[in-house]
C-alpha positions in Angstrom: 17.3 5.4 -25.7 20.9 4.8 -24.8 21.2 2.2 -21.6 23.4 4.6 -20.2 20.4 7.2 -20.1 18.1 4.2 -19.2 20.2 3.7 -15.9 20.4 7.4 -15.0 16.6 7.4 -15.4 16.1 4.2 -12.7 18.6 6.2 -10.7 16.5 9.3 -10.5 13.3 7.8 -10.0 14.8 5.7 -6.9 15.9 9.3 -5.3 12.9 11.0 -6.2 10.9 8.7 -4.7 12.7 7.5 -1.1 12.6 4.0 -2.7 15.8 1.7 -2.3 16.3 -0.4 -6.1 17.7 -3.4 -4.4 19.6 -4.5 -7.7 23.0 -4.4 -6.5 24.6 -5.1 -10.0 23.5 -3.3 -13.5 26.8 -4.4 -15.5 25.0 -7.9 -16.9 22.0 -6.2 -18.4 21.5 -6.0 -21.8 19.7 -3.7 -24.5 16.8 -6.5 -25.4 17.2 -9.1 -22.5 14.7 -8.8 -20.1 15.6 -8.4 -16.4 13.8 -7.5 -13.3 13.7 -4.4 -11.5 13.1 -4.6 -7.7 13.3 -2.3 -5.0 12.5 -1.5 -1.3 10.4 1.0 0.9 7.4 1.3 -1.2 4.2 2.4 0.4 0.9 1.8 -1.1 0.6 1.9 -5.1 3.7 3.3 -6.9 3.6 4.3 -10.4 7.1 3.5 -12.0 8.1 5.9 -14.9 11.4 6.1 -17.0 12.2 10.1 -17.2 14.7 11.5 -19.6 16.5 14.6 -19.0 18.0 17.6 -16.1 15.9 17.1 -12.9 14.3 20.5 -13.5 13.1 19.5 -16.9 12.6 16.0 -17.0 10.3 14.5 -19.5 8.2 11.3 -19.2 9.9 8.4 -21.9 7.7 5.8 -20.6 4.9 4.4 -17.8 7.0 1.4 -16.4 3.9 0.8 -13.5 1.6 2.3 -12.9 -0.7 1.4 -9.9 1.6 -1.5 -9.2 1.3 -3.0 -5.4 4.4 -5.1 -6.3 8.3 -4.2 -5.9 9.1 -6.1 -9.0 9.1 -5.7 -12.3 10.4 -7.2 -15.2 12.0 -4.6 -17.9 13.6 -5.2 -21.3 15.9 -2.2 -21.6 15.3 -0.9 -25.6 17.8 -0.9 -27.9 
């Protein structure tokens, strides 16, 4: 998946949701380098997963959480 796309996807799942990503800079992350992924305003378990595609026809790329009572997790965009 393009990083481009992988970005749009984090974007979508953080409106879906009503959750706040409170990463304020995506220009340093790199296909292959791990970073971490945090965010704000969860309640209870979240399940975390990285959706390709129109928001009427979105399909599922990959579980990032799932379960998770944390609001970080570390992510290694693919190349």
């Amino acid at each position: 998946m393009h990083f481009a796309k992988f970005l749009a996807a984090v974007a979508s799942l953080a409106m879906a949701n009503a959750i706040a990503f409170t990463n304020s800079d995506y220009s340093g992350i790199t296909a292959g380098v791990p970073f971490t992924l945090t965010w704000s305003g969860q309640v209870g378990l979240a399940n975390l997963l990285l959706k390709n595609g129109p928001a009427e026809n979105q399909l599922l790329v990959a579980t990032i959480a799932s379960k998770s009572s944390t609001t970080a997790i570390p992510r290694t965009p693919p190349h």
